[in-house]
C-alpha positions in Angstrom: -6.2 -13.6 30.6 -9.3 -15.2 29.4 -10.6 -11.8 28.2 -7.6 -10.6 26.7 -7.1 -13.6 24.2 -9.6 -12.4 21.9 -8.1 -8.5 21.8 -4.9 -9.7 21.3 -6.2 -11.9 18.7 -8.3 -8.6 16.9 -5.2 -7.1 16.8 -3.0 -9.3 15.0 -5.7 -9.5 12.6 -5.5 -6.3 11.7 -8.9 -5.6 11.5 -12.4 -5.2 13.3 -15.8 -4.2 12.3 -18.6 -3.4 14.2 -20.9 -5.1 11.7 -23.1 -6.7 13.7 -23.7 -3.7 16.3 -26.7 -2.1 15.5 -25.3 1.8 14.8 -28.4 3.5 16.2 -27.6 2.9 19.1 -23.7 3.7 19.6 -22.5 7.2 20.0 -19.9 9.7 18.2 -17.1 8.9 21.0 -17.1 5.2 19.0 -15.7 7.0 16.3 -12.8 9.0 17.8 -10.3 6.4 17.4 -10.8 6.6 13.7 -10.5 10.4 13.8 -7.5 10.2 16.0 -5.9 7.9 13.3 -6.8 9.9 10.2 -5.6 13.3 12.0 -2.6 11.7 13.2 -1.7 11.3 9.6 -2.5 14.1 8.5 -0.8 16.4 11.3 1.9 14.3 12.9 4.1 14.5 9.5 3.9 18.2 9.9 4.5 18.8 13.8 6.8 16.0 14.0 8.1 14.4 11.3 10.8 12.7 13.0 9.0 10.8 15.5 5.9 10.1 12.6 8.9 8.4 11.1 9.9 6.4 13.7 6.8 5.5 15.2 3.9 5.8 12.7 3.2 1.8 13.1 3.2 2.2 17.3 0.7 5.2 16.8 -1.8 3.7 14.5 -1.6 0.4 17.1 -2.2 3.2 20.0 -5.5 4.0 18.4 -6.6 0.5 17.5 -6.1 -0.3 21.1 -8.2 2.5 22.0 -10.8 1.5 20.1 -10.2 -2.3 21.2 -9.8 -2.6 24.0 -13.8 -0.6 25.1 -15.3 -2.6 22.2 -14.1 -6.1 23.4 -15.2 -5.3 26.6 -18.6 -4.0 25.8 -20.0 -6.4 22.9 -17.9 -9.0 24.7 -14.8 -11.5 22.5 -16.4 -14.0 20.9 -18.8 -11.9 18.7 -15.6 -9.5 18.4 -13.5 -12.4 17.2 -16.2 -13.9 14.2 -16.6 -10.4 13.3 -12.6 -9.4 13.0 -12.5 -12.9 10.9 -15.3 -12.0 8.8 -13.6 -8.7 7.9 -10.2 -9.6 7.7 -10.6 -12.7 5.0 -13.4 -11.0 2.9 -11.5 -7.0 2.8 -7.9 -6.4 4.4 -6.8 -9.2 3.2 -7.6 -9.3 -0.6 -6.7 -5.2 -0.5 -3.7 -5.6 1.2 -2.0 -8.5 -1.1 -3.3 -6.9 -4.5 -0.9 -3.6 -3.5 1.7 -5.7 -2.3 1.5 -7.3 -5.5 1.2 -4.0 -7.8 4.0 -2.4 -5.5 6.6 -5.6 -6.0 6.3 -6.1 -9.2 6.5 -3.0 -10.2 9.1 -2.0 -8.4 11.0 -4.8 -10.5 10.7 -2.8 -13.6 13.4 -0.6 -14.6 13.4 2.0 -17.7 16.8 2.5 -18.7 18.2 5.0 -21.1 18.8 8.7 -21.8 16.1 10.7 -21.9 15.6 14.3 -22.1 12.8 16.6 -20.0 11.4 18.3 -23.4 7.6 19.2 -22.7 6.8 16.7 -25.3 8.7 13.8 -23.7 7.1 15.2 -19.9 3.7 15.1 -21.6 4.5 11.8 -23.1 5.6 10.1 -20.1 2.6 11.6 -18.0 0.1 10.2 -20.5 2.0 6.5 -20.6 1.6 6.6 -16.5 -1.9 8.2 -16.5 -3.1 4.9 -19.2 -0.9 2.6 -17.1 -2.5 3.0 -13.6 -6.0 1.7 -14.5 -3.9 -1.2 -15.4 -0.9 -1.6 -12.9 -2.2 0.4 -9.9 -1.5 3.8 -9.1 0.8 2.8 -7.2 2.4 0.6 -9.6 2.6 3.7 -12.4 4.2 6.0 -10.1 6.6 3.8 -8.8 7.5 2.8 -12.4 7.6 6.0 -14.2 8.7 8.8 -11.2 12.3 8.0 -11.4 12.8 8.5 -14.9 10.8 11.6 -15.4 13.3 12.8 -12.5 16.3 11.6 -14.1 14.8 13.2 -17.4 14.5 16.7 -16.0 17.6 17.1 -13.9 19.0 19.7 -16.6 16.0 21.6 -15.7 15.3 24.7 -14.2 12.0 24.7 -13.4 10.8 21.0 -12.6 8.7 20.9 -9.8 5.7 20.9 -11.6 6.2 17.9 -13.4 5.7 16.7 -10.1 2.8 18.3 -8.7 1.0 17.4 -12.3 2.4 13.4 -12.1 1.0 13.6 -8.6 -2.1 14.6 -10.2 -2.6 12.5 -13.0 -0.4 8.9 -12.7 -0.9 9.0 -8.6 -4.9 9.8 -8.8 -7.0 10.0 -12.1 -5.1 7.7 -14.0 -6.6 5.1 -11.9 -10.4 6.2 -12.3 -11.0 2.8 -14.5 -10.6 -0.4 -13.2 -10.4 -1.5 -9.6 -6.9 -2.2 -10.3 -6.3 1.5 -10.5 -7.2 2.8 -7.0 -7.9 1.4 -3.8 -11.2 2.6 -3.5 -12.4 1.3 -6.4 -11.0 -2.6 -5.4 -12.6 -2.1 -1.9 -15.5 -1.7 -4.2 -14.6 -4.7 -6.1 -14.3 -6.5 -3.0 -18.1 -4.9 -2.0 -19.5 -6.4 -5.2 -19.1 -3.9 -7.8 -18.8 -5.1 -11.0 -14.8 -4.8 -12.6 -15.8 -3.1 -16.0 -18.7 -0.8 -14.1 -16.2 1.7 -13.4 -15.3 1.8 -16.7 -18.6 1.8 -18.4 -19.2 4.8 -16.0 -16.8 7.2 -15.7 -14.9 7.0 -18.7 -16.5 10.4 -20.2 -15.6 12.4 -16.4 -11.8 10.7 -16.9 -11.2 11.4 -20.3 -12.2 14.7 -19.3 -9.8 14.8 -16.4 -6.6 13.4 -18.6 -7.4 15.5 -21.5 -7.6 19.2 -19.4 -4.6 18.3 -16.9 -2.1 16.9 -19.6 -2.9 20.1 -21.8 -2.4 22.3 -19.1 0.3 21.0 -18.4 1.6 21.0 -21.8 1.6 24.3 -22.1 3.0 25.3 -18.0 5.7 22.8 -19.1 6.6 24.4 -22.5 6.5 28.0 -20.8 8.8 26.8 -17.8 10.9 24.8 -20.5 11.8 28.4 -22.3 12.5 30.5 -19.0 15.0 27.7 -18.2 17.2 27.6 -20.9 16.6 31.8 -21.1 17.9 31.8 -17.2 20.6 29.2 -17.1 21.8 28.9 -20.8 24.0 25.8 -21.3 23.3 23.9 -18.3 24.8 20.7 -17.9 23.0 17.3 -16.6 24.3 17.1 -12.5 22.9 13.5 -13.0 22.9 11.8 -16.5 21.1 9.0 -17.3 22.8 5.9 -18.8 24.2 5.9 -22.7 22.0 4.4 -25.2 18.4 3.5 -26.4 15.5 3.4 -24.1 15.4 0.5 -22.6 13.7 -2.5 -19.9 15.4 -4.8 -17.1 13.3 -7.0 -15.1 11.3 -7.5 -18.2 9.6 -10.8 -16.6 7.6 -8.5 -14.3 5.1 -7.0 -17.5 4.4 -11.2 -17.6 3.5 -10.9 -14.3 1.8 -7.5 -14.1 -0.8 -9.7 -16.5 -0.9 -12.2 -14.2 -2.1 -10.2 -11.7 -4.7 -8.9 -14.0 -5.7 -12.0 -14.7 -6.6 -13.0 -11.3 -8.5 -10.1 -10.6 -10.6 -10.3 -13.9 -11.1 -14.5 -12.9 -12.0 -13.4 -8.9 -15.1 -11.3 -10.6 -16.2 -13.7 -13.7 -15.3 -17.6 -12.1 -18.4 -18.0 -10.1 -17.8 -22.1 -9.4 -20.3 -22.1 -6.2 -17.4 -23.5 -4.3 -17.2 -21.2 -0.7 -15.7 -22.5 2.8 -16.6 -21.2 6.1 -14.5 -19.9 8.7 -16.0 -19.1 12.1 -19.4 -18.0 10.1 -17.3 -16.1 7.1 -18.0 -17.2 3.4 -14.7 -17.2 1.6 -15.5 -18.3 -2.6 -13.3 -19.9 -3.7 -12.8 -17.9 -6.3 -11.2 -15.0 -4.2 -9.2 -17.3 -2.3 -7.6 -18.5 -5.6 -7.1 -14.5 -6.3 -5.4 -13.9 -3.0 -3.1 -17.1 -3.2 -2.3 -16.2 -6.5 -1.0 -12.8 -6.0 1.3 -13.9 -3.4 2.8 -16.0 -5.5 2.9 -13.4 -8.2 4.9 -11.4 -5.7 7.1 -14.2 -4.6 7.9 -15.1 -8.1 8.9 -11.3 -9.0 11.4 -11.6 -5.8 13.2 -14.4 -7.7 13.0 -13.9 -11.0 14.1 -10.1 -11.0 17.5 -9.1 -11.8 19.1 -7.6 -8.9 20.1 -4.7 -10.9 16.4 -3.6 -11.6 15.6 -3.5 -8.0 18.9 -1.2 -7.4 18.2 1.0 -10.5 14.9 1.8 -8.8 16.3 2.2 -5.3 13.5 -0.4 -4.2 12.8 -1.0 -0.6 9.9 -2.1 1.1 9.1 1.0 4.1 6.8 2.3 1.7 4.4 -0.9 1.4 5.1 -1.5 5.2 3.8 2.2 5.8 0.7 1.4 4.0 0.0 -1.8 5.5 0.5 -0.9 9.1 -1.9 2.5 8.8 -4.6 0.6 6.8 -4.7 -1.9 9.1 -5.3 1.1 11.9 -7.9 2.8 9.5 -9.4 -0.5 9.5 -9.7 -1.3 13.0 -11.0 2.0 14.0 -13.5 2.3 11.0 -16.0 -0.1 12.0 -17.9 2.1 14.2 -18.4 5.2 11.8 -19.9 2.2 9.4 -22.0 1.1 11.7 -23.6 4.3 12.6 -23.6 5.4 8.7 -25.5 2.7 7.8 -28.6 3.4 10.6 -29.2 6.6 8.5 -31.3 9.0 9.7 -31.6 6.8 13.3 -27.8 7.2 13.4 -25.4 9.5 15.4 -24.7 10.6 11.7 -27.9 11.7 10.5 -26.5 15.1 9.6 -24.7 14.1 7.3 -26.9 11.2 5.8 -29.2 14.3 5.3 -26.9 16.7 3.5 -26.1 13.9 1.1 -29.6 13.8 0.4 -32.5 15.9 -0.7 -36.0 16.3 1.8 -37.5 13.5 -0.2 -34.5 11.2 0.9 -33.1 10.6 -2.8 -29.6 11.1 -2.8 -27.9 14.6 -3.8 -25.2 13.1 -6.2 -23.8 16.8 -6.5 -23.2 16.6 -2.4 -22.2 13.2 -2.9 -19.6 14.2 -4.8 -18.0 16.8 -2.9 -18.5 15.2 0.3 -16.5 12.5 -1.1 -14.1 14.6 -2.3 -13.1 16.6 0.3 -12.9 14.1 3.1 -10.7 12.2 0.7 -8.5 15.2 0.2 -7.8 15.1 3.8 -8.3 11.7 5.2 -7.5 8.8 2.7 -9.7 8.5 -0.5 -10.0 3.9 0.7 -11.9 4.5 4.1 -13.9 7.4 2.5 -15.3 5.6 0.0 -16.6 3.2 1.9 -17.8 5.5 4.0 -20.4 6.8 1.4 -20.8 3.3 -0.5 -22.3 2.3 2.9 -23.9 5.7 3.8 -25.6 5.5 -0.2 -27.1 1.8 0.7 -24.1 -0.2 0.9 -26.1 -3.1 -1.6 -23.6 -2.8 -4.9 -26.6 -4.2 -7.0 -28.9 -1.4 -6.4 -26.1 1.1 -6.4 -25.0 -0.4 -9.8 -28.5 0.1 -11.8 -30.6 2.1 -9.6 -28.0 4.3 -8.0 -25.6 4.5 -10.6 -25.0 8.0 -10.6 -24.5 8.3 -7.2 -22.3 5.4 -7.1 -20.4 7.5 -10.2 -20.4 10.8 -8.1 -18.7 8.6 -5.0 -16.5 6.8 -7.6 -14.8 9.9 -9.1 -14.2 12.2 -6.5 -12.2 9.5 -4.5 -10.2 8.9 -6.9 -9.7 12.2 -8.4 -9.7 14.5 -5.6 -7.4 12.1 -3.7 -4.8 14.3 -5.2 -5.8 17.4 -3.8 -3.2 17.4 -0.7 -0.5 14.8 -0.1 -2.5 12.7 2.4 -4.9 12.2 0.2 -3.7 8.9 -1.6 -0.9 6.7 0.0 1.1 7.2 -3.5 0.9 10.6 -3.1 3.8 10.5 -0.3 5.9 7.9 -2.0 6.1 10.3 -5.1 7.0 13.4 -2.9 9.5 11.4 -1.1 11.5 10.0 -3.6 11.6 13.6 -5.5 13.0 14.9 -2.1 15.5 12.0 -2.2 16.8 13.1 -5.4 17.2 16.6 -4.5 14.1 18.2 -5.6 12.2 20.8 -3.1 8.8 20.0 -3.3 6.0 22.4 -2.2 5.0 22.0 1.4 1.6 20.7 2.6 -0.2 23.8 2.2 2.0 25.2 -1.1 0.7 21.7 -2.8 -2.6 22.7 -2.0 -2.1 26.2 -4.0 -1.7 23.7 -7.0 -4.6 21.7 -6.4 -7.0 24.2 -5.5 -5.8 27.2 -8.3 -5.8 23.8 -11.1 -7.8 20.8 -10.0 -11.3 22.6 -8.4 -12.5 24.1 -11.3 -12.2 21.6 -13.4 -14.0 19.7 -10.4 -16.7 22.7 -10.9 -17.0 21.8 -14.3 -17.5 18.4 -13.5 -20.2 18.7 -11.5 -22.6 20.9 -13.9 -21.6 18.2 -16.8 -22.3 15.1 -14.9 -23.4 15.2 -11.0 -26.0 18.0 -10.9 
């Protein structure tokens, strides 16, 4: 029993980190657990979507264990527990309680009103989520903004491109500005990446992004909006929205959506000096502060909503629980491929540390960038990024000056090519989902991926002659 106390212990955590394993000297099998995780939720849905339901939390703990149970054994508990600690207070649980936070409170807000799918309205209401999500979350937008724009275009024909495109742009490159936007860019945050360098950095490659998808989309949307009403003249509304002017409940909850972006903005600029130590972590006291904070954010939107803002948006909490029980997987099992990124060219992974960079060992911010991008389109874009971050250096001071563009390349195609299949960005699912829910056949796995590919590669092309070659 004496050496099972500390597994047990690593996984309640929820977390563990190989950090102080030297990964030169580990080999690939360390890192099948985190493949089995990421593959389980990319296929499992597919094969068997039923029992993913059901048992998606018991799976993800299946591969933690796996990866547990021979690394508690080998580097032995005591170095296992201090490192779990480490990561648990100083990552999962600052990333997990700020999208908590974005998810409850947002899901507090309810438009009200009756609004009408015109192209101009759907390109209006794609533009307010796309600004919105550098500000509340991805997350946060989608949740707020997917139910109306269904309720808007249930007189329509042809709808499930409003979709695809609000999957696009509120669910991914909306939140290209601010770590508040994306999870990648907070575990960034958390890595010591400045909160305005995002923005100071990528703003010419997103305003690119929202200005080309919102005008194709304009004129898809226009074109579908006139074969409608040529094919089904007269249709009525199956599902009206509710008489009267546009209009808020739960109003409280754009109070506290400041809040919360005031504790993130006061984690990055407070620097008081003040840290604690818990079994050899440094917590600042600054990010504990942040993390209390948006608890209390959270529990204060529980009580202060209206009940009927919560019902209007058919709230419930299996989508946050979802994320929170694979991340904590991801997590677990992610330590290893860190580890051996990180040795470099001594690594297991030396392949790929290569192809990222050119014969004189500067980095390739063009293979950066698609590397990113594409294990992000099939993984999640959170574990990729920090995938690269640490296989680019891992030291957010050099990677800010030095290595910006590289850090820019890594930046941008998480975030934006996250929307390049469902699995790419945990609100990606949630918006899919809730269409289904309401009645709407979305495209399957693959048929998304017609969108994606035939609309968001070139324009990912493009991007990389203008700004990564």
């Amino acid at each position: 029993m004496k050496r099972l106390w500390p597994l047990v212990f690593l996984f309640v955590c929820g977390l563990a980190r190989a950090a102080d394993v030297n990964g030169a000297q580990l080999s690939l099998a360390w890192g099948m657990p985190f493949a089995g995780i990421l593959l389980s939720i990319a296929i499992a849905p597919l094969l068997a979507p039923r029992l993913w339901h059901d048992h998606y939390g018991k799976i993800a703990a299946a591969w933690a264990v796996l990866f547990l149970v021979p690394f508690g054994m080998a580097f032995g508990g005591e170095a296992a527990v201090a490192s779990v600690v480490h990561a648990a207070l100083a990552e999962y649980i600052p990333f997990i309680a700020l999208i908590a936070a974005l998810y409850v409170v947002a899901g507090g807000i309810c438009i009200r009103g009756n609004l009408h799918g015109t192209p101009k309205l759907n390109t209006g209401l794609l533009a307010l989520g796309t600004g919105l999500a550098s500000i509340m979350g991805t997350t946060g937008a989608a949740m707020l903004l997917i139910r109306p724009l269904l309720r808007a275009n249930d007189a329509r024909r042809h709808r499930t491109h409003v979709v695809v495109f609000f999957i696009f742009l509120v669910a991914n490159a909306g939140g290209a500005l601010t770590p508040l936007g994306d999870p990648p860019l907070f575990l960034g945050f958390l890595q010591g990446v400045d909160f305005f360098w995002t923005t100071q950095h990528l703003w010419r490659q997103t305003l690119m992004m929202w200005l080309l998808l919102l005008a194709i989309f304009f004129v898809l949307d226009s074109y579908f909006y006139r074969a409608g009403k040529e094919e089904l003249p007269g249709i009525t509304d199956p599902t009206p929205d509710d008489a009267g002017p546009l209009r808020f409940e739960g109003k409280v909850n754009f109070v506290l959506l400041a809040g919360i972006l005031a504790l993130v903005l006061m984690s990055g600029l407070w620097k008081p000096g003040i840290a604690f130590h818990v079994m050899g972590t440094e917590v600042l006291l600054q990010n504990a502060v942040r993390d209390i904070g948006l608890v209390v954010v959270a529990l204060l939107s529980l009580g202060l909503t209206p009940a009927g803002a919560r019902a209007g948006n058919e709230f419930n909490w299996e989508p946050i629980l979802e994320v929170g029980k694979l991340f904590a997987g991801i997590f677990i099992t992610i330590g290893p491929v860190i580890a051996m990124l990180k040795a470099g060219v001594d690594g297991p992974f030396a392949g790929i540390v290569r192809m990222v960079n050119d014969g004189a060992g500067q980095p390739n911010n063009a293979m950066y960038f698609w590397a990113t991008g594409l294990l992000s389109s099939f993984l999640d874009n959170a574990p990729t990024y920090l995938v690269f971050f640490n296989t680019a250096g891992g030291d957010a001071q050099m990677l800010m000056s030095e290595g910006a563009a590289t850090l820019a390349a890594i930046s941008a195609a998480a975030v934006f090519m996250g929307a390049n299949t469902y699995i790419g960005n945990a609100p990606n699912l949630m918006v899919k989902a809730i269409a289904e829910s309401r009645g709407l056949q979305m495209p399957s796995f693959f048929g998304y991926m017609l969108w994606s590919v035939g609309i968001l590669v070139p324009i990912f092309v493009l991007m990389t002659f203008l700004f990564f070659r």
